[in-house]
N, C-alpha and C positions, 0 to 999 in steps of 0.2 A: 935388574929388570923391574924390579916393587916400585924401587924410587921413578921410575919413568913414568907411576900411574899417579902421582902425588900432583896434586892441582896446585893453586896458586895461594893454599895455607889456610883456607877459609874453612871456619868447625861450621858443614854444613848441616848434619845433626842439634848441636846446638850453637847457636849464634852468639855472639858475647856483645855485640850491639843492636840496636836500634836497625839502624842501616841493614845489616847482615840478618837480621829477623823477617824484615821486609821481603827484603830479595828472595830469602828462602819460602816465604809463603807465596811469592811471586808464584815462582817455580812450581810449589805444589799444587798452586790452585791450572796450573798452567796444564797439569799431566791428563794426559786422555787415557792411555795406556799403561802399562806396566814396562817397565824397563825390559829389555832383553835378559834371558836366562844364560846363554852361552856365556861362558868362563873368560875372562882377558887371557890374553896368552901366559903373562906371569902366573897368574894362580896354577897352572897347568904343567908348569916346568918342572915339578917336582915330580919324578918317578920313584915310587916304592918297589919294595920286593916282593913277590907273592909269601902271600902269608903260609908258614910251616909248622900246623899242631905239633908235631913232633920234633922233641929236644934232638 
């Protein structure tokens, strides 16, 4: 389900070209808002167990 959220390979955090620098300042200068807070469905898939103090 992870691998379905994998974009097209580009380190958008840090860029390793010229080009790809660009773009990503495009982008930042581009934001009005903040991204959405709700979770993609992958991060969500993982159910834990209630947690048990006692051994």
């Amino acid at each position: 389900m992870n691998q379905a959220l994998v974009g097209n390979g580009a380190a958008t955090l840090f860029p390793t070209t010229a080009q790809a620098l660009e773009q990503r300042d495009t982008r930042l200068r581009g934001l009005v808002t903040m991204p959405a807070t709700t979770a993609p469905p992958a991060h969500s898939a993982l159910t834990l167990p209630e947690f048990d103090p006692q051994p």
